[in-house]
Each structure stands twice: as C-alpha cells, then as structure tokens.
Residue, then its C-alpha position, 0 to 999 in steps of 0.5 A: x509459515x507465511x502467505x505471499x498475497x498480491x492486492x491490485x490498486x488504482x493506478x493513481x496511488x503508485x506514489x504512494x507505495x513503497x517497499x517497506x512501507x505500509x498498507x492497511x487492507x480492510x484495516x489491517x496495516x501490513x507491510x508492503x514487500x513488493x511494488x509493481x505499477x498497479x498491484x503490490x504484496x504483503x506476506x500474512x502469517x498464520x495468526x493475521x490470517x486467523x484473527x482478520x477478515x483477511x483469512x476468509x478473503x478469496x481471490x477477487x474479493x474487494x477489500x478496502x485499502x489505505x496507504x501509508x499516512x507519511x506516503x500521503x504528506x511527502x505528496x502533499x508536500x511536493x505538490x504544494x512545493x513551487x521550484x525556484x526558476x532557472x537562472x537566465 
C-alpha cells in the first residue's frame, strides 16, 4: 500500500524536476513520479508515512522542499555555458 501525495512548488524550480529524480520534502528524499508545471508527486508508504513528519502532514500544510543536488549543477552548468557563434 502507498499513498500518491501531490507538493506545489514555485514555479521557478520546474527545471529542476524530473520523473525519477528526487525531492527532499521537510528532509525527507523521495522520488519524484510526476511533474506537472507547478506541482509534482511522490508515492509514501506506510513506513515513511509512520517514522517522518510527513504522516502528521495535512492538506496545505507547508513543508520545506529542496530538489535534486545533480538537477542544481547541470543548471549551473548550462547558464555559465556560452555557445559558440553562428557561422556567417
């Protein structure tokens, strides 16, 4: 048995999340199931639900999020990235 819980997020991070990737929500890494613009998915079993934080959590309760440290390089990454210019 699992539990499908859906987390909004600032839309800013959306590059940042990906299906399969992780998500620490108040700490707690999970892996992420879907991605939509503004809001993604985990799946909580009994246990996580039972030994975090996350268990006690209501709808619209805050959490704290942090996406995936590799997520947060690759964009660093490509912003510091120049391209080579066109050929005239």
């Amino acid at each position: 048995d699992w539990l499908t819980v859906w987390f909004s997020y600032p839309a800013e991070f959306f590059d940042l999340m990906v299906v399969k990737g992780s998500a620490a929500v108040d700490g707690v890494s999970l892996t992420v199931v879907d991605v939509e613009p503004g809001r993604f998915s985990v799946m909580l079993i009994p246990h996580t639900l039972a030994l975090t934080t996350l268990g006690a959590k209501a709808v619209g309760d805050a959490v704290n999020l942090e996406f995936d440290l590799l997520a947060k390089h690759v964009r660093k990454l490509l912003q510091t990235m120049t391209l080579p210019a066109a050929p005239k």
